[in-house]
Every structure is written in structure tokens, then in C-alpha cells.
Residue frames as a rotation matrix with the C-alpha (Angstrom) as fourth column:
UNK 1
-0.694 -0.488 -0.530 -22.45
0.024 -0.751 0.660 0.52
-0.719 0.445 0.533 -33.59
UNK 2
0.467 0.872 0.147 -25.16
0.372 -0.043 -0.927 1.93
-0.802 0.488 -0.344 -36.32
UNK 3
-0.723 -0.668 -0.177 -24.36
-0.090 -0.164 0.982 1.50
-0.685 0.726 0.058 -39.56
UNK 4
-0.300 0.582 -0.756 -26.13
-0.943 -0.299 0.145 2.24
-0.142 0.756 0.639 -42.95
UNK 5
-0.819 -0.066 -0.570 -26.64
-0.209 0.960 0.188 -1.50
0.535 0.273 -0.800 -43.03
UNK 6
-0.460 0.820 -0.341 -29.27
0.874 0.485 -0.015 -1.92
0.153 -0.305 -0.940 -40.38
UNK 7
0.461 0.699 -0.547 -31.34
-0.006 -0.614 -0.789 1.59
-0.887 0.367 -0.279 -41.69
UNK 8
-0.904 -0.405 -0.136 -31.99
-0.087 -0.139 0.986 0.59
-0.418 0.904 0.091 -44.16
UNK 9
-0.025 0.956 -0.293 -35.35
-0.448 -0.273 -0.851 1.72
-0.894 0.110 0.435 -46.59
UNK 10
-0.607 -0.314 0.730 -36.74
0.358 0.713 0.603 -0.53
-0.710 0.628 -0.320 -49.08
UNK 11
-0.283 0.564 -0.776 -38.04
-0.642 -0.712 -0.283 0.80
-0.712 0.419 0.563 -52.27
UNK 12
-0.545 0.108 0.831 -39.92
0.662 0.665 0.347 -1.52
-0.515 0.739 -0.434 -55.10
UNK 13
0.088 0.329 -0.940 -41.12
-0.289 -0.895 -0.341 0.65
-0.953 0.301 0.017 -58.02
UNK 14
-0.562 -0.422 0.711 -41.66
0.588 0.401 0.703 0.20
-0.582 0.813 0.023 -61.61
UNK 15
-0.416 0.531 -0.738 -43.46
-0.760 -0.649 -0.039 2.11
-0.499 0.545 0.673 -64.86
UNK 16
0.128 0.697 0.706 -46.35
-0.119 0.717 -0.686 0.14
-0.985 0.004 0.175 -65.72
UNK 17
-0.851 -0.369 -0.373 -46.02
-0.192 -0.443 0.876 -0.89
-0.489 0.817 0.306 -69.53
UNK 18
0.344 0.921 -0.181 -49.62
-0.868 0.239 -0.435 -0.98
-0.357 0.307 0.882 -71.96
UNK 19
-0.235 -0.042 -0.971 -48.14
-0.763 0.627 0.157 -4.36
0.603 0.778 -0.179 -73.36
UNK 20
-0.805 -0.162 -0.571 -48.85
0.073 0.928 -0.366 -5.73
0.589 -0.336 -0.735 -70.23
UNK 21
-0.434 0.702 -0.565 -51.73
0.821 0.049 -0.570 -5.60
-0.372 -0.711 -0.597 -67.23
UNK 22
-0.450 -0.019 0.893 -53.70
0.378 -0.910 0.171 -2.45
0.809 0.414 0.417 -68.63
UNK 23
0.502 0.725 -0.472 -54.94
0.580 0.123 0.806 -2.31
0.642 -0.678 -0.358 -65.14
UNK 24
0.453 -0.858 -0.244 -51.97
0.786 0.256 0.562 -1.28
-0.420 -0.446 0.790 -64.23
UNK 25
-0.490 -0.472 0.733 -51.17
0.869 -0.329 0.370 0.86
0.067 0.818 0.571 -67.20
UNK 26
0.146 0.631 0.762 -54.64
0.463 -0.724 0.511 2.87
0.874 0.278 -0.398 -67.52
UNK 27
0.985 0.012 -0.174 -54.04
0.142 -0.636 0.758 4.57
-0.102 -0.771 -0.628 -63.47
UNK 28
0.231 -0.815 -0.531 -50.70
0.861 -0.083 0.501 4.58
-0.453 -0.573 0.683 -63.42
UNK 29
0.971 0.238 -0.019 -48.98
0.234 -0.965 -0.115 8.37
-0.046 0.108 -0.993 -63.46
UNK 30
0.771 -0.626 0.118 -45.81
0.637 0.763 -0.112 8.27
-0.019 0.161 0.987 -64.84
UNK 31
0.425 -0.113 0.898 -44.98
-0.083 -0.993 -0.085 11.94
0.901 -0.039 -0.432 -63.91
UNK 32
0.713 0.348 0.608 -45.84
-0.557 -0.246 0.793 11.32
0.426 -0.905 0.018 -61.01
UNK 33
0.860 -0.500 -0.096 -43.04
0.509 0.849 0.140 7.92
0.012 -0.170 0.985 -60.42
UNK 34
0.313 -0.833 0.455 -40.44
0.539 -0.239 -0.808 9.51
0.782 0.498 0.374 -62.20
UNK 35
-0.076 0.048 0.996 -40.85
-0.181 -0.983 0.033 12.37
0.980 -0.178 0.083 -59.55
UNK 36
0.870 0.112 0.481 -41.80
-0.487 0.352 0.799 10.45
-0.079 -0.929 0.361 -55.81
UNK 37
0.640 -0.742 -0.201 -38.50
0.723 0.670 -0.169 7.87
0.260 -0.038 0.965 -57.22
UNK 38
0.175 -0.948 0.265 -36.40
0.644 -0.093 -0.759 11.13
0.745 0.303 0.595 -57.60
UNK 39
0.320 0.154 0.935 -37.48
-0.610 -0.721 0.328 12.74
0.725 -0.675 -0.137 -54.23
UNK 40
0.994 0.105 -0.014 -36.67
-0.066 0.716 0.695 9.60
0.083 -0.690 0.719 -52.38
UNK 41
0.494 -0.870 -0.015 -33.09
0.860 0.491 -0.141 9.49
0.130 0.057 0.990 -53.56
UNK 42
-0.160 -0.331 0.930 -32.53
-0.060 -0.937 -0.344 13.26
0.985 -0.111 0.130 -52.78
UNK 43
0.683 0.195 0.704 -33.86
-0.707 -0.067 0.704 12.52
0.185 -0.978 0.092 -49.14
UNK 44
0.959 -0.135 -0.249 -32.00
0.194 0.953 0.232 9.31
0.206 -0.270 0.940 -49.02
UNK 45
0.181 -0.813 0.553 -28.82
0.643 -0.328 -0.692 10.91
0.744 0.481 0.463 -49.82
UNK 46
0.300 0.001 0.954 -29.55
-0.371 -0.921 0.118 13.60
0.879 -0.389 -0.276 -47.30
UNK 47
0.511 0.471 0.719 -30.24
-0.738 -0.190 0.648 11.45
0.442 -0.862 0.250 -44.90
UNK 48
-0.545 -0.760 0.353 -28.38
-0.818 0.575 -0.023 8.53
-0.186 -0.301 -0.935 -42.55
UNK 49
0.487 0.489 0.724 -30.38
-0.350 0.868 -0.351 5.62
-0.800 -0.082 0.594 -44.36
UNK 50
-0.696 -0.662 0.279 -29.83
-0.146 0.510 0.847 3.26
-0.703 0.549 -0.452 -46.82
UNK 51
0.234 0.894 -0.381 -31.79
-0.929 0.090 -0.359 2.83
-0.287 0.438 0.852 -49.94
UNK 52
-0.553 -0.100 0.827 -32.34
0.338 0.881 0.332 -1.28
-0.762 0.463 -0.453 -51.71
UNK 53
0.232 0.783 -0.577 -33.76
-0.628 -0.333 -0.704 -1.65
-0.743 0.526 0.414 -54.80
UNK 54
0.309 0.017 0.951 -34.16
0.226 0.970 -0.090 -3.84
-0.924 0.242 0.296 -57.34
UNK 55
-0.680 -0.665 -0.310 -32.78
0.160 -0.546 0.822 -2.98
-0.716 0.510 0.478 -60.30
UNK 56
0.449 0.810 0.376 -35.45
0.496 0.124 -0.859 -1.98
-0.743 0.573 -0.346 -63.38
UNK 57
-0.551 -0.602 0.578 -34.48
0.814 -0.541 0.213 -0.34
0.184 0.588 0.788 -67.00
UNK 58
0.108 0.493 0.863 -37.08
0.562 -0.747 0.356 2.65
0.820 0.446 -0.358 -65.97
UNK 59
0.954 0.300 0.010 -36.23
0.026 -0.116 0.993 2.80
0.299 -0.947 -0.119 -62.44
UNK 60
0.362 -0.858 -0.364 -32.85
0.801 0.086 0.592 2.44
-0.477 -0.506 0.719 -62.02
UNK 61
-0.358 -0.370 0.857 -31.84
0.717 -0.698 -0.001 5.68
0.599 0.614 0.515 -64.71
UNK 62
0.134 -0.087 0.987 -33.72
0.192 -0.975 -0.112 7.72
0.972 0.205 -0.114 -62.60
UNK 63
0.814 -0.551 -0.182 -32.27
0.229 0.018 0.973 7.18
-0.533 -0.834 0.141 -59.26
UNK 64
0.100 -0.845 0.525 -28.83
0.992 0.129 0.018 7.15
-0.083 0.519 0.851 -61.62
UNK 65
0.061 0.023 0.998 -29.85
0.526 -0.850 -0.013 10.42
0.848 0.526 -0.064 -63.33
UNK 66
0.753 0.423 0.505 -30.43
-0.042 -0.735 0.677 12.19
0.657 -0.531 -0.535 -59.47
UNK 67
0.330 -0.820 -0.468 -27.23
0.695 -0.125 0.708 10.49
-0.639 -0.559 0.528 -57.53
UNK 68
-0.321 -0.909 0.265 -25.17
0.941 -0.338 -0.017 12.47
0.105 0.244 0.964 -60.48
UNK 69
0.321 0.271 0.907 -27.10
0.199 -0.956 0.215 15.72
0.926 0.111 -0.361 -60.23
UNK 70
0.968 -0.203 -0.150 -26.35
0.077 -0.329 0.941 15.60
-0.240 -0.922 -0.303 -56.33
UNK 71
0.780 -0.520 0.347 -22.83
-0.045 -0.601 -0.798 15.55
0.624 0.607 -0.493 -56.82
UNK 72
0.293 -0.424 0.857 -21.97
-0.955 -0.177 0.239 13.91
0.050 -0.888 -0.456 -54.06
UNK 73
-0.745 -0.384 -0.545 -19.94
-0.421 0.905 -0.061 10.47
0.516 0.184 -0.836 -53.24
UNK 74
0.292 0.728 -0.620 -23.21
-0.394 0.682 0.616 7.65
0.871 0.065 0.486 -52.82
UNK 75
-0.639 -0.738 0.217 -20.92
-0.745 0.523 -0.414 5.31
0.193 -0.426 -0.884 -51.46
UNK 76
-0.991 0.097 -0.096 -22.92
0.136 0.770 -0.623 2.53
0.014 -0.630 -0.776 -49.17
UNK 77
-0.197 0.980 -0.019 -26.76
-0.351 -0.089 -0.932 4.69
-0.915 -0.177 0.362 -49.56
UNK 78
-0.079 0.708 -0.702 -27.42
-0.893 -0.363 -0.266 3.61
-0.443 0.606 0.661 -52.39
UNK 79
-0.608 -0.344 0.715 -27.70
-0.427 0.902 0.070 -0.51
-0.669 -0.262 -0.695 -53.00
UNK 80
-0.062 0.534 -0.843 -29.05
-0.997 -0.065 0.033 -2.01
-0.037 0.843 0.536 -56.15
UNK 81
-0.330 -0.201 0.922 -29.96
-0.357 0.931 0.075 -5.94
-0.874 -0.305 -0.379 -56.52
UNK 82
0.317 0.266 -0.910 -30.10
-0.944 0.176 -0.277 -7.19
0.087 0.948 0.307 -60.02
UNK 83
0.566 0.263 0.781 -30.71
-0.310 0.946 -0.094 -10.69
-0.764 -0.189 0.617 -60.80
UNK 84
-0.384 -0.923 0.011 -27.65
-0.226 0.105 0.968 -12.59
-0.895 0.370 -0.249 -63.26
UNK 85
0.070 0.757 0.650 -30.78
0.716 0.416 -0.561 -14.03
-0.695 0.504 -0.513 -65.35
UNK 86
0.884 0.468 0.027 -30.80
0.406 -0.735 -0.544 -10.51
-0.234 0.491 -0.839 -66.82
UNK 87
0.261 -0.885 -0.387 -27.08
0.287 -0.311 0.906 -10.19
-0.922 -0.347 0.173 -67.03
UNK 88
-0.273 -0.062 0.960 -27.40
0.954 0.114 0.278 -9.84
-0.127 0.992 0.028 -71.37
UNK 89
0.325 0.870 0.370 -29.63
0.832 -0.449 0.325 -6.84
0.449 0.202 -0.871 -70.53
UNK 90
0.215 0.020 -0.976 -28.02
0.745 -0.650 0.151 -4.89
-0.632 -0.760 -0.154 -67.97
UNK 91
0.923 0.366 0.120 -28.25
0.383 -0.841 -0.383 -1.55
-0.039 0.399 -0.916 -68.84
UNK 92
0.046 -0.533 0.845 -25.32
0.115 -0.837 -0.534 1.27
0.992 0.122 0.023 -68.75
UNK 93
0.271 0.560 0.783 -26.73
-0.616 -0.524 0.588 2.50
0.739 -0.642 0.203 -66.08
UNK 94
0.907 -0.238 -0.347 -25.39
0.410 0.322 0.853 -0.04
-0.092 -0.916 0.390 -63.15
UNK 95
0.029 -0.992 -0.119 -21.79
0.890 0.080 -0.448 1.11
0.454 -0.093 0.886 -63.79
UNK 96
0.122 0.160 0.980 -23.25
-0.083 -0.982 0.171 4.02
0.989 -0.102 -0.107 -61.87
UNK 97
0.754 0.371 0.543 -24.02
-0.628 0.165 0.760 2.37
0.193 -0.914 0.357 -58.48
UNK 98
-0.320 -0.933 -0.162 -20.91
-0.602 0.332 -0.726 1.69
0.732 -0.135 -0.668 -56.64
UNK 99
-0.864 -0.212 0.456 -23.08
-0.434 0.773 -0.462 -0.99
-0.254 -0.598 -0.760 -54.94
UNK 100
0.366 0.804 -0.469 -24.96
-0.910 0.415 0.002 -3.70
0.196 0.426 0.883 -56.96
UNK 101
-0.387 -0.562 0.732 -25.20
-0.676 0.712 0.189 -7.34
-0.627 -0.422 -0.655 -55.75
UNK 102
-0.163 0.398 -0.903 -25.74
-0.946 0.198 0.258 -9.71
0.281 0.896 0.344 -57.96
UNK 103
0.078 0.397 0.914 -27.84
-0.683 0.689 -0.242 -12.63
-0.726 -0.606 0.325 -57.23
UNK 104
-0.971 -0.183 0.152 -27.51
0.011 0.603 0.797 -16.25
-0.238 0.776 -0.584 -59.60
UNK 105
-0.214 0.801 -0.560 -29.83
-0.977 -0.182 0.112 -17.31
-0.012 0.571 0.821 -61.90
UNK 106
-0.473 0.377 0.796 -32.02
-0.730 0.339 -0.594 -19.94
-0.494 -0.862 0.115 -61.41
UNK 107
-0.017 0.377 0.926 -32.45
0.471 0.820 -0.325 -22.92
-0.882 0.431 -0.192 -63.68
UNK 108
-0.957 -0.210 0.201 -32.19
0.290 -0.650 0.702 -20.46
-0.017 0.730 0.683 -66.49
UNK 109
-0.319 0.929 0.190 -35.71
0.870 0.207 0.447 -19.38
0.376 0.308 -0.874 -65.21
UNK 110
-0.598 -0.004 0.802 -36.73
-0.146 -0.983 -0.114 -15.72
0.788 -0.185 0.587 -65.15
UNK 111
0.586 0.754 0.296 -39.38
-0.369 -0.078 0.926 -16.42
0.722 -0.652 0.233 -62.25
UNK 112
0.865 -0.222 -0.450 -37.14
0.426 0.798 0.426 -18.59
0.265 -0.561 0.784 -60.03
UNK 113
-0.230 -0.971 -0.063 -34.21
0.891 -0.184 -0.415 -16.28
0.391 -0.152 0.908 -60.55
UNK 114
-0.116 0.533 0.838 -36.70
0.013 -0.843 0.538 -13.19
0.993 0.073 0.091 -59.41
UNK 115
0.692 0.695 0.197 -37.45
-0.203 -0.074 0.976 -14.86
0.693 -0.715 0.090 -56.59
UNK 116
0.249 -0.868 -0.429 -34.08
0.851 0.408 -0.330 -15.83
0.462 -0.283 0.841 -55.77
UNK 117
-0.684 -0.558 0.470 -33.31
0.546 -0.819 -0.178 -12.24
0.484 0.135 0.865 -55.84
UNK 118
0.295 0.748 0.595 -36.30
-0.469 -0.429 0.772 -10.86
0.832 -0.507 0.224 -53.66
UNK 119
0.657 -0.250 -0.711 -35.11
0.699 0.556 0.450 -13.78
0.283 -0.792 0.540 -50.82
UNK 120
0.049 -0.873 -0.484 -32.07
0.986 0.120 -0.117 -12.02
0.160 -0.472 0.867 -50.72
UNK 121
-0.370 0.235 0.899 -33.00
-0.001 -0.968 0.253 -8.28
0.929 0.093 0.359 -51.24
UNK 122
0.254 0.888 0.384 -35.65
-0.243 -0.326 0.914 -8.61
0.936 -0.325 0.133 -49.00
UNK 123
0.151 -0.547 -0.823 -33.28
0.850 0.498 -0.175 -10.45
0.505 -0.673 0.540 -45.79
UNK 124
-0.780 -0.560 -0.278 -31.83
0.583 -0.491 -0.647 -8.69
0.226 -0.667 0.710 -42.91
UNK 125
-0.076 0.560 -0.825 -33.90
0.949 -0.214 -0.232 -5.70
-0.306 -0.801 -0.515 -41.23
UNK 126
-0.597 -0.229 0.769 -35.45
0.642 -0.710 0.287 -2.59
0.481 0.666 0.571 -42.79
UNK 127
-0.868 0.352 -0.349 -36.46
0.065 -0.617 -0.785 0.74
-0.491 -0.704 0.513 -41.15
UNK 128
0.129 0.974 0.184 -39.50
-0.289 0.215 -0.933 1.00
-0.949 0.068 0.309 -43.61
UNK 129
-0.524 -0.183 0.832 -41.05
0.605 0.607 0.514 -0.01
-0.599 0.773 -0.207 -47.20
UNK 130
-0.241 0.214 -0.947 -42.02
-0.558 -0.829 -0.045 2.58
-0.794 0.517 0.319 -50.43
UNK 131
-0.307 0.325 0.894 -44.15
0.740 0.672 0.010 1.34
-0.598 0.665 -0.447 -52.97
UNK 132
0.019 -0.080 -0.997 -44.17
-0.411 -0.910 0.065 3.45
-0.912 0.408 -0.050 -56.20
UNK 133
-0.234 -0.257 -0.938 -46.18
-0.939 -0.191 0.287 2.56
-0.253 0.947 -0.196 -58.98
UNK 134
-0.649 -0.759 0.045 -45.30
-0.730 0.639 0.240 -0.23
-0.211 0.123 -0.970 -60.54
UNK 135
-0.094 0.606 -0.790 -47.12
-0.722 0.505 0.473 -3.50
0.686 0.615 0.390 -61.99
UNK 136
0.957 0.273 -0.103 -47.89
-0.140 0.741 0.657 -7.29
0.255 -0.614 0.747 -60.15
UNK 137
-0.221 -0.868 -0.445 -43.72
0.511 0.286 -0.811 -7.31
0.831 -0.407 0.380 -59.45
UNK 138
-0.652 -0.450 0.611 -44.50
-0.302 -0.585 -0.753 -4.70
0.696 -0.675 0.245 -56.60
UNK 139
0.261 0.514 0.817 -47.08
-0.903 -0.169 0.395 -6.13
0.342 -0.841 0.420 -55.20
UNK 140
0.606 -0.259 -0.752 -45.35
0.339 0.939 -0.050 -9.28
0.719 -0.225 0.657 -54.86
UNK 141
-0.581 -0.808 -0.093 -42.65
0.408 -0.190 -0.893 -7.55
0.704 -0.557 0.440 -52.93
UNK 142
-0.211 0.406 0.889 -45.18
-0.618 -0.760 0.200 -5.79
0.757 -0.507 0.412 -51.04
UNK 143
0.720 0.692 0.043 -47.01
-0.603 0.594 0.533 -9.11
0.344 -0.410 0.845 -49.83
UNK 144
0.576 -0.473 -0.667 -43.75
0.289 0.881 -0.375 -10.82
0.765 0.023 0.644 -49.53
UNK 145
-0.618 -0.714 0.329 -42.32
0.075 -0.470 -0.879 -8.10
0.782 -0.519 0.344 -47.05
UNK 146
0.157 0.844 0.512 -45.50
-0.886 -0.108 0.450 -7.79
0.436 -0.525 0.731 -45.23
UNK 147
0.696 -0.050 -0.716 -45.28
0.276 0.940 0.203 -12.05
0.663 -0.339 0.668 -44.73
UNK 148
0.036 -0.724 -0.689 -41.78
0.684 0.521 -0.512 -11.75
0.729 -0.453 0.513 -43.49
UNK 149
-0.910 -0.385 -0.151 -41.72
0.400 -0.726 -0.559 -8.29
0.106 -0.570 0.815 -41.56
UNK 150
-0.019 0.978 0.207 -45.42
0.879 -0.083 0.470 -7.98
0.477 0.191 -0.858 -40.72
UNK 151
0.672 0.407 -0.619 -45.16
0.681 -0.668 0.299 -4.64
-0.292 -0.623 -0.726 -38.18
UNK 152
-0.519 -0.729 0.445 -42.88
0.810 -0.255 0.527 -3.07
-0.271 0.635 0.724 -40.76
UNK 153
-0.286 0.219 -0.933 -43.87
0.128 -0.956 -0.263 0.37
-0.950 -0.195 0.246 -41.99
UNK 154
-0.326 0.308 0.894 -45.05
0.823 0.558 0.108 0.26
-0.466 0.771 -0.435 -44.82
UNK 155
0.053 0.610 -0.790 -46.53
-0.147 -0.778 -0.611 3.77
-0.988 0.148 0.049 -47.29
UNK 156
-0.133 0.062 0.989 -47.78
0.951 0.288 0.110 2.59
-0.278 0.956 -0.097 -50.88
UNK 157
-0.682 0.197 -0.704 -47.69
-0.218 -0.974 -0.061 6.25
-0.698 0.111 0.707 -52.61
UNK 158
-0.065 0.973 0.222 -51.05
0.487 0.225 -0.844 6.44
-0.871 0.054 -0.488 -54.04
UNK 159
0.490 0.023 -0.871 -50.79
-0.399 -0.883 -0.248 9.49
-0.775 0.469 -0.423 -55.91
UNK 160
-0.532 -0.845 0.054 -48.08
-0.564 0.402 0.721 7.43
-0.631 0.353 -0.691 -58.02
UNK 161
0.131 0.907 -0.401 -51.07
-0.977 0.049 -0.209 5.00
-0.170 0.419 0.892 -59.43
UNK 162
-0.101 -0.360 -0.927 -50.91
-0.699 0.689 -0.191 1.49
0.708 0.629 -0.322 -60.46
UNK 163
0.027 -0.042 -0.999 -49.50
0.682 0.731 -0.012 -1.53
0.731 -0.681 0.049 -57.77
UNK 164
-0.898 -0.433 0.080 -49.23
0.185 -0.537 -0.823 1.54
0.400 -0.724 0.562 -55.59
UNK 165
-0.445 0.896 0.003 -52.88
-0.826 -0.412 0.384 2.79
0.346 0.168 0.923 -55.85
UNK 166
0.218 0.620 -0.754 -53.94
-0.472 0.743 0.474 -0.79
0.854 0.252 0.455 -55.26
UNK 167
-0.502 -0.183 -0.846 -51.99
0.632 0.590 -0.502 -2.00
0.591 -0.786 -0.181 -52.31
UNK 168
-0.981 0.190 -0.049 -53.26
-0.099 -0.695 -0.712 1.64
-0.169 -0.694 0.700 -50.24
UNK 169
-0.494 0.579 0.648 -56.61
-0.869 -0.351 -0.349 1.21
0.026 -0.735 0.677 -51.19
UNK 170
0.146 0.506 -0.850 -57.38
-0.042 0.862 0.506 -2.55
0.988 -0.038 0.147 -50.55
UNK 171
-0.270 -0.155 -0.950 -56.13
0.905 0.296 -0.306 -1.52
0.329 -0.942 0.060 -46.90
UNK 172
0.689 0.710 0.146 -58.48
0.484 -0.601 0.636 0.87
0.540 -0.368 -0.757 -44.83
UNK 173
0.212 -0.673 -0.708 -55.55
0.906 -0.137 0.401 1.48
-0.367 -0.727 0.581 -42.55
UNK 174
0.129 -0.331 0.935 -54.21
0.987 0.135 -0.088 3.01
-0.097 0.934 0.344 -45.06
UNK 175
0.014 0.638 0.770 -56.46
0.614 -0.613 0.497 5.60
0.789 0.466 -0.400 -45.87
UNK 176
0.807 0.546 -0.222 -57.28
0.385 -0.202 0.901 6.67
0.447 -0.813 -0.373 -42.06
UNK 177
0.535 -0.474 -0.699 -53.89
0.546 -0.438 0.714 7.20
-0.645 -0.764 0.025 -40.90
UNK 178
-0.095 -0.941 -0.324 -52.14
0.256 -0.337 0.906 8.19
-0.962 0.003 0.273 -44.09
UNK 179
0.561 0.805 -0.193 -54.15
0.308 -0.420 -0.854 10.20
-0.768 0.419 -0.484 -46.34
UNK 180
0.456 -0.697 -0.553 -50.91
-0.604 -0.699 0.384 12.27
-0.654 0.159 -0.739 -47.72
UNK 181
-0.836 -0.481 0.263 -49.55
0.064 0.392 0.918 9.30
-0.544 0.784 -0.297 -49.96
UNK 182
0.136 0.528 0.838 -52.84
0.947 -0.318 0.046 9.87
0.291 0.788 -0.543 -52.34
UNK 183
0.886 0.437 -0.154 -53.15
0.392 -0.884 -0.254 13.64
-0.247 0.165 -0.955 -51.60
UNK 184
0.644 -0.514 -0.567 -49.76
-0.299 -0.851 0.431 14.86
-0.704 -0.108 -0.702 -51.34
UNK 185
0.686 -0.581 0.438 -47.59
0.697 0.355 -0.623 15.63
0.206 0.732 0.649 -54.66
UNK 186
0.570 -0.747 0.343 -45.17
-0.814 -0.571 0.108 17.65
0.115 -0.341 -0.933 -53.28
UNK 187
0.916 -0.032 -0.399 -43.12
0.101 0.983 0.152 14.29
0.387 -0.179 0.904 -53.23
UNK 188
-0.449 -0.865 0.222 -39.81
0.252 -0.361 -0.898 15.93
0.857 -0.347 0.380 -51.62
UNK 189
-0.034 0.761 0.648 -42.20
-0.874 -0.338 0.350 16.81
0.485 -0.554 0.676 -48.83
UNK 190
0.899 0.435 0.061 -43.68
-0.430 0.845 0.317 13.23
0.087 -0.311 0.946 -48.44
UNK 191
0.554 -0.435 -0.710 -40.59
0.430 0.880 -0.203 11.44
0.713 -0.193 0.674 -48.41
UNK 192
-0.591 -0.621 0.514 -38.72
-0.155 -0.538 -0.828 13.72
0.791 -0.570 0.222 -46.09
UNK 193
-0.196 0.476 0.857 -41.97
-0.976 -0.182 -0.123 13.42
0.097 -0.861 0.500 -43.90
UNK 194
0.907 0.193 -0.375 -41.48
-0.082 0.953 0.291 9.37
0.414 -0.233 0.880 -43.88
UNK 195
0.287 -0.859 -0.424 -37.67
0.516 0.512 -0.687 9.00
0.807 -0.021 0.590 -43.82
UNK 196
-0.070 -0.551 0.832 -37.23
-0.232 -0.802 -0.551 12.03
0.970 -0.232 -0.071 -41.51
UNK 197
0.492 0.359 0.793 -38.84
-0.863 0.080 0.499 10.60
0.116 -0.930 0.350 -38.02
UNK 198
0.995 0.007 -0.097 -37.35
-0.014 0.997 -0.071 6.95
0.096 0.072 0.993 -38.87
UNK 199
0.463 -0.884 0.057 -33.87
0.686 0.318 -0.655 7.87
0.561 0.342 0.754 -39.59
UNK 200
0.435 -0.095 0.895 -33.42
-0.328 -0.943 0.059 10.77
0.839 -0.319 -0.441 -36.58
């Protein structure tokens, strides 16, 4: 039996801030996130997958902000993993997602309890992976999904700048078969033309 559990599409995404990497900061297009995050969760929604994510305070409002504009019951697509470490912090914003697991916290150590919480996020079998954005937390998830799921799918949106821009072009592959995550901003487009062949 196929259930939203095994399609399922992992997304890691974040809005670079200037207090930190300015590598990161000075490419990244923060139009451009806001916009590829909220096309993904309009396709997801459409479509018979699941979405993961980690939880973020810039990333998780606007997945939040697009389930309520659809108007429709989430239920099971929409799966949020937030780490207990951060449990002082949580936003508003989870009492939206009628599915957030919460992982423990680790020695009281934000790095250990991150990674605690990637182990488990990142478990079980996923139809592909969406990098968007984001600072040195996505490419850890990138490299850490790659390790475990190496013939995974994989489409860093370029166009998006930042850990995204970097993972597509340190890999030629990349470039040669999948031009359309730097060219195309039509980002309802692009994610419909990943999620749509995977999830049919």
C-alpha cells in the first residue's frame, strides 16, 4: 500500500542572515526563497507527496502563510522537525502544522541537538531533495543526504542564491542536465516540473 510516508520530498532552506557568512548573504535572493519555498508547498499540496522540513523562524511562516491561503486540510503533506533545544524559541507559527516531531536535545548542545534532529529527519526513504538558499545548515543536509542516499535526486535551486548557488555549481552534473534551477524563475513551473514525474 502507498502512503504519503514513503513519497516523501525533502526540503532544507533558509534566509541567509549579514550577521553571519557574508558569502552567503552577498548572493543570496531573498525574493527569490520566499517565492521557490511558496511554489513548493502549492505543488506539494497539489500533489500525492509529502513535504519534511526542518523547522526555521524565516522558513517555516512561509510555508505556514501558503498552507492557510490554500484553504485546504494539510493533514499528513506537510511534516515539520524542530529540535527541543529550541523549544524557548518556537515560534507561533508551529501551532499551524498539524504535524511537527519533536526531536530531544542533546547535552544542552545546539550542535549535537541539530544533528540529532537531521539523523532523524533525514531516516526512512525520500522520492527527491530541494535545496533553497540557505547558509552552511543546508549544505550540511545536502552532504549528509547525498552520504546516506547517494542516487537520490537531488535539484539545488540556483536562481535562489547562497548554499543553493554553491552546492549546483561545485557539481558539473548539475549544470549539464539541469540548467532550469539557475535559469528558471517561474518557480511554480520548476517545482511542478520536479515533483510532477516523481510523484505520478
Amino acid at each position: 500500500m502507498t502512503t504519503l510516508a514513503n513519497r516523501r520530498v525533502f526540503l532544507s532552506a533558509s534566509v541567509p542572515l549579514p550577521s553571519r557568512n557574508p558569502a552567503y548573504f552577498n548572493t543570496a535572493d531573498v525574493v527569490a526563497i520566499r517565492d521557490a519555498v511558496r511554489a513548493l508547498t502549492i505543488v506539494v499540496i497539489e500533489a500525492k507527496v509529502q513535504l519534511v522540513f526542518g523547522g526555521h523562524p524565516a522558513i517555516s511562516p512561509m510555508i505556514r502563510l501558503q498552507i492557510a491561503q490554500a484553504g485546504l486540510p494539510v493533514g499528513d503533506k506537510v511534516v515539520m522537525f524542530q529540535s527541543k533545544f529550541f523549544k524557548r524559541a518556537f515560534p507561533d507559527d508551529n501551532d499551524a502544522f498539524e504535524r511537527v516531531i519533536l526531536t530531544d536535545a542533546i547535552d544542552d548542545d545546539m550542535e549535537k541537538s541539530l544533528a540529532h534532529m537531521r539523523d532523524a529527519m533525514l531516516s526512512g526513504p525520500f522520492l527527491c531533495g530541494i535545496f533553497i538558499g540557505g547558509m552552511e545548515g543546508v549544505e550540511d543536509e545536502y552532504n549528509q543526504l547525498q552520504k546516506a542516499q547517494p542516487t537520490l535526486p537531488v535539484f539545488p535551486v540556483a536562481s535562489t542564491g547562497a548554499a543553493a548557488a554553491n552546492i549546483y555549481q561545485s557539481n558539473p552534473a548539475f549544470q549539464k542536465s539541469h540548467p532550469e534551477l539557475q535559469a528558471e524563475v517561474s518557480y511554480i513551473n520548476l517545482m511542478r516540473s520536479i515533483i510532477k514525474p516523481i510523484s505520478s
